[in-house]
C-alpha positions as CSV (number, residue, x, y, z in Angstrom):
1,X,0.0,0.0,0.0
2,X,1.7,3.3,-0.9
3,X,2.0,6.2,1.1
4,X,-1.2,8.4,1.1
5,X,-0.9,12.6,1.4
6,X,-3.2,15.3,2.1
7,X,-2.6,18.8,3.1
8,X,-2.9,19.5,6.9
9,X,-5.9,21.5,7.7
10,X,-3.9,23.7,9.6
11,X,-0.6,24.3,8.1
12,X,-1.0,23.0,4.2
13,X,1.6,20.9,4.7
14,X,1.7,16.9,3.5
15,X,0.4,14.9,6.0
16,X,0.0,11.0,6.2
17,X,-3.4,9.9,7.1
18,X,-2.8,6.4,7.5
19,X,-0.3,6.9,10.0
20,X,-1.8,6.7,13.7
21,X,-0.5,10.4,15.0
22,X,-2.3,12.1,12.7
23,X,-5.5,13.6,13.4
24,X,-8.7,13.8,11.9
25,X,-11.9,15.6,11.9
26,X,-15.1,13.9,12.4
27,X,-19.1,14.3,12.7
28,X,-20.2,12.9,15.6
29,X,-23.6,12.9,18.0
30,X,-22.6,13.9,21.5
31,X,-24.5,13.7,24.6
32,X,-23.2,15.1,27.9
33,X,-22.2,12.5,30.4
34,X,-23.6,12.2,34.2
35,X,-20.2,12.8,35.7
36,X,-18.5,14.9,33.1
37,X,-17.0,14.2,29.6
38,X,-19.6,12.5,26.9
39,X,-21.4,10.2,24.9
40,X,-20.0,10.1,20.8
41,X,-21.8,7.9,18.5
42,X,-22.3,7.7,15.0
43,X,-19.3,8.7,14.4
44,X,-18.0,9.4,10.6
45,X,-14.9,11.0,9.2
46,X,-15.4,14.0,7.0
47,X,-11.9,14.0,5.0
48,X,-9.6,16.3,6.8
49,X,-6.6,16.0,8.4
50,X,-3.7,17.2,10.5
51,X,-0.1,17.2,11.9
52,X,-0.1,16.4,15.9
53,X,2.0,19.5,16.3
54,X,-0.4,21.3,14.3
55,X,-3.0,20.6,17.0
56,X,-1.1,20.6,19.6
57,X,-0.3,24.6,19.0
58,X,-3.8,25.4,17.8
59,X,-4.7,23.9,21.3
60,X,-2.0,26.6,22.8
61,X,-3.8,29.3,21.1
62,X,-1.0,29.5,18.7
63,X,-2.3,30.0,15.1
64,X,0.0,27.9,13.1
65,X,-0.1,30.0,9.5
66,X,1.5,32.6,12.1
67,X,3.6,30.6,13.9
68,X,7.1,32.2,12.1
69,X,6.3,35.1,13.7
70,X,6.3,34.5,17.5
């Protein structure tokens, strides 16, 4: 199986999205649980992708298209 690209949904770069770091987006249901965090079901993936780091710093606040100029 060859190596699979799309562009990051944060950066633009190449990014893998077979590998298991990367991050994707998905649709979910959620319900709120009884003693915090939640319920997903139904999940399905909508196509888009990205880096761990990219997520990691978007998470920080840190826009990532901007992130040559901190």
């Amino acid at each position: 199986m060859a190596d699979m690209t799309v562009s990051c949904v944060f950066c633009g770069r190449p990014v893998n999205p077979n590998l298991r770091e990367t991050y994707r987006t998905i649709e979910a249901f959620d319900r709120p649980g009884k003693q915090g965090g939640s319920d997903v079901v139904l999940r399905k993936p909508t196509g888009r992708y990205a880096h761990p780091g990219c997520v990691d710093m978007e998470r920080a606040g840190i826009n990532v298209r901007q992130e040559t100029l901190v």
